[in-house]
C-alpha positions as CSV (number, residue, x, y, z in Angstrom):
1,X,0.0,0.0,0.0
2,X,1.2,3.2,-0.9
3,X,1.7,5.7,1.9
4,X,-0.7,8.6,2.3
5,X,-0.1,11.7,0.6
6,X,-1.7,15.1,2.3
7,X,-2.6,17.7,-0.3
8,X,-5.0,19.6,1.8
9,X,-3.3,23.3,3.2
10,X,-4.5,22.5,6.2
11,X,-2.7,19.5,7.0
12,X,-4.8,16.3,7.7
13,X,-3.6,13.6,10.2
14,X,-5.0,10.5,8.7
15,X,-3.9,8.1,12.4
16,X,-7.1,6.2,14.1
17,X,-4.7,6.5,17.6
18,X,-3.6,9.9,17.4
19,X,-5.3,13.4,19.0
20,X,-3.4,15.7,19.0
21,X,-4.3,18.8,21.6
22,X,-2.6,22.0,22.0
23,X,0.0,23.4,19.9
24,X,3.4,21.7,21.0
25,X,3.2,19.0,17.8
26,X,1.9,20.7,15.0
27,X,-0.3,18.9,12.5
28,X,1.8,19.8,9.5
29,X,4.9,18.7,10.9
30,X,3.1,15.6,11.9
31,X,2.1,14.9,8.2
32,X,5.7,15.6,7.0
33,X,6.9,13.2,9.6
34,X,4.9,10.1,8.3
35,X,5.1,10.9,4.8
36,X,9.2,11.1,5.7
37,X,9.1,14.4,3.9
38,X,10.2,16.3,7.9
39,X,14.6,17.5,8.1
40,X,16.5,14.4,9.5
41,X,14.8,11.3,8.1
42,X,17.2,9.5,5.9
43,X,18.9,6.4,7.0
44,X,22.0,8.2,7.5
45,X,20.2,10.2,10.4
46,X,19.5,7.2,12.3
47,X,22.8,5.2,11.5
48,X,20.7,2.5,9.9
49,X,23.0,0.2,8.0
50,X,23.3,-0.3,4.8
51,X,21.1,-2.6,2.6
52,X,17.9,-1.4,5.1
53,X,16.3,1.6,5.2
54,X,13.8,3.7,7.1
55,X,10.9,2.0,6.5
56,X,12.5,-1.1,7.0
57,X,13.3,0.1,10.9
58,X,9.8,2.2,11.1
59,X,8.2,-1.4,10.1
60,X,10.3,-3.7,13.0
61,X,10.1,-1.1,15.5
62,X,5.6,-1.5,14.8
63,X,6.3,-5.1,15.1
64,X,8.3,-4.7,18.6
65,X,5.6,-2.1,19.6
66,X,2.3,-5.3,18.6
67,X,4.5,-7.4,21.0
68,X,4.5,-5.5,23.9
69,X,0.7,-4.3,23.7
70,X,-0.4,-8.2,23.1
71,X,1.7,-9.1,26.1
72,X,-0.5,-5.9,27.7
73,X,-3.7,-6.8,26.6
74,X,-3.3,-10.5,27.5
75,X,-2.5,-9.9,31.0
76,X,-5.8,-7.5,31.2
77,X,-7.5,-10.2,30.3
78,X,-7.1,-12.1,33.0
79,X,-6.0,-11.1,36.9
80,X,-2.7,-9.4,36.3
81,X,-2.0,-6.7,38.6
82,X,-2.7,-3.9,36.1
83,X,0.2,-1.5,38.0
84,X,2.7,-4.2,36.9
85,X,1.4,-5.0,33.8
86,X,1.7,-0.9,32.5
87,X,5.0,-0.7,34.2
88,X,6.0,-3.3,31.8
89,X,4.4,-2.3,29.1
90,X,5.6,1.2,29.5
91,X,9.8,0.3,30.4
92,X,9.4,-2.0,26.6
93,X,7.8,0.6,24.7
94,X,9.9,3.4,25.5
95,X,13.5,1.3,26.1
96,X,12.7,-1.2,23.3
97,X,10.7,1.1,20.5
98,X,11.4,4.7,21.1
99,X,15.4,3.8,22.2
100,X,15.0,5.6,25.5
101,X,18.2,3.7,27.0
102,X,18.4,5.7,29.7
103,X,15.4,5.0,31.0
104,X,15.6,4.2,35.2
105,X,13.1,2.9,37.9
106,X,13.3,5.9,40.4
107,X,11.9,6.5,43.9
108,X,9.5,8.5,44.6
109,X,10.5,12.3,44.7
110,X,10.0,14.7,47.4
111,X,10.1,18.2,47.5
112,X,9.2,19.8,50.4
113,X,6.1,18.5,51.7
114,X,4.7,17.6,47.9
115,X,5.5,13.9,47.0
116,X,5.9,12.7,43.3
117,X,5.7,9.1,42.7
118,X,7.5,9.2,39.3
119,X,7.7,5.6,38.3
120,X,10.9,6.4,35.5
121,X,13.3,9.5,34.5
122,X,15.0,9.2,31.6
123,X,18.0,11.2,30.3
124,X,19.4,11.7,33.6
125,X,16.1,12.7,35.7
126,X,15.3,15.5,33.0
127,X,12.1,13.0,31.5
128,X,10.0,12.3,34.4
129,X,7.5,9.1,33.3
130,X,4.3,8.7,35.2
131,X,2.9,5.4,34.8
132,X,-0.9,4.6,36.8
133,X,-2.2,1.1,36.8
134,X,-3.6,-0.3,33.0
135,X,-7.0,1.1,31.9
136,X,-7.0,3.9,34.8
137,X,-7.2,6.5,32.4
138,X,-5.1,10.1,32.5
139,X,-7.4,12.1,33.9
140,X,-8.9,10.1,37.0
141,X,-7.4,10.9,40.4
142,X,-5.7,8.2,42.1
143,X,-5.1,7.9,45.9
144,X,-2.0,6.5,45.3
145,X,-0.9,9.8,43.4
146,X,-1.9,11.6,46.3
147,X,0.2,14.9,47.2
148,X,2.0,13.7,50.8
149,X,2.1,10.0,50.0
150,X,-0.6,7.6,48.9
151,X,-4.1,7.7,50.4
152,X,-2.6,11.6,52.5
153,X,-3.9,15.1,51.2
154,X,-5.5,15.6,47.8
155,X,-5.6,12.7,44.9
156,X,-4.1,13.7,41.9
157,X,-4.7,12.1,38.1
158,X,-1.3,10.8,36.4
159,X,-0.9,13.4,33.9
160,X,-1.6,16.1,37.0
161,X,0.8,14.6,38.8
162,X,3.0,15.0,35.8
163,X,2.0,18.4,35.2
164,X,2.6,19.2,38.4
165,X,6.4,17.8,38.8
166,X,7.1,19.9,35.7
167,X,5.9,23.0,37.1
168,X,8.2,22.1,40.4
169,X,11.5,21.1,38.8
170,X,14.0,22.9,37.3
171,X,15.3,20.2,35.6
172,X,12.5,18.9,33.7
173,X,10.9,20.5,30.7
174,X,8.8,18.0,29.3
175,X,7.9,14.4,30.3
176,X,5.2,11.3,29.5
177,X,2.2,9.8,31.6
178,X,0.3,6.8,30.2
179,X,-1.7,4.1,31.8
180,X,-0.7,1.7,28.9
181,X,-3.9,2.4,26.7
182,X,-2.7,6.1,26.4
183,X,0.5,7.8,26.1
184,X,0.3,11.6,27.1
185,X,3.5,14.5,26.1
186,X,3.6,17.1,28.5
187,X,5.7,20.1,29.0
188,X,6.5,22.7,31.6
């Protein structure tokens, strides 16, 4: 199948799992980027060697990515402790498909009397991730999310929480909350 091509000004994203909110991804760049038409998409860019070439990688990094969300939606369907099961799912996708190799387990952080439970930094605790248990959603606040340590002070939802760290550190300008059926960008 060929791939899509956008002729529309106004730059159409033609992806079932993709909203896009706010104005930090812009649609037209989007479009560029899956039509490989955006700067810094040749082979040479991502030291791909030769004899493959980006679609090659674009196509065994999907495969990688099916893996990891039928190993997820397996263990929703039966008893799996859904906090384990998006931890998982979460540590693969981003260590195993997006090559975040830096990618730690972390304790919770504390500053002052607020308590963050970030569940992985990456690049050296400048990409806070905050994983909540599969199928939790975003938005819902959590008591173990709360702000002095789970079940103490006010809940918060996981991409609150993450909102919240990046408004508090220095360090941090952007970072990722999903509960394994979403994955949410955020930024300071």
């Amino acid at each position: 199948m060929a791939p899509r091509r956008f002729t529309d000004a106004s730059a159409r994203i033609a992806f079932d799992a993709l909203t896009i909110e706010g104005g930090l991804l812009a649609a037209e760049w989007l479009a560029k980027v899956a039509q490989l038409q955006a700067g810094t998409q040749t082979e040479a860019d991502y030291d791909i060697p030769r004899g493959l070439n980006l679609r090659d990688e674009i196509g065994r990094y999907w495969r990688i990515a099916q893996a990891a969300w039928s190993d997820l939606e397996a263990g929703r369907a039966t008893d799996a402790d859904p906090g384990a099961l998006t931890n998982r799912f979460v540590d693969r996708l981003l260590r195993d498909v997006f090559g975040f190799d830096t990618l730690v387990e972390g304790p919770p952080v504390i500053m002052g009397e607020r308590h963050y439970p970030i569940r992985f930094f990456a690049l050296g605790a400048r990409v806070p991730v905050v994983v909540v248990p599969s199928g939790s959603g975003l938005d819902t606040p959590l008591a173990e999310l709360a702000e002095r340590g789970p079940g103490e002070g006010r809940r918060r939802s996981g991409f609150g929480l993450l909102q919240e760290f990046l408004n508090a550190s220095d360090d941090a300008l952007w970072g990722l909350a999903s509960d394994g059926l979403t994955l949410r960008l955020g930024r300071d």
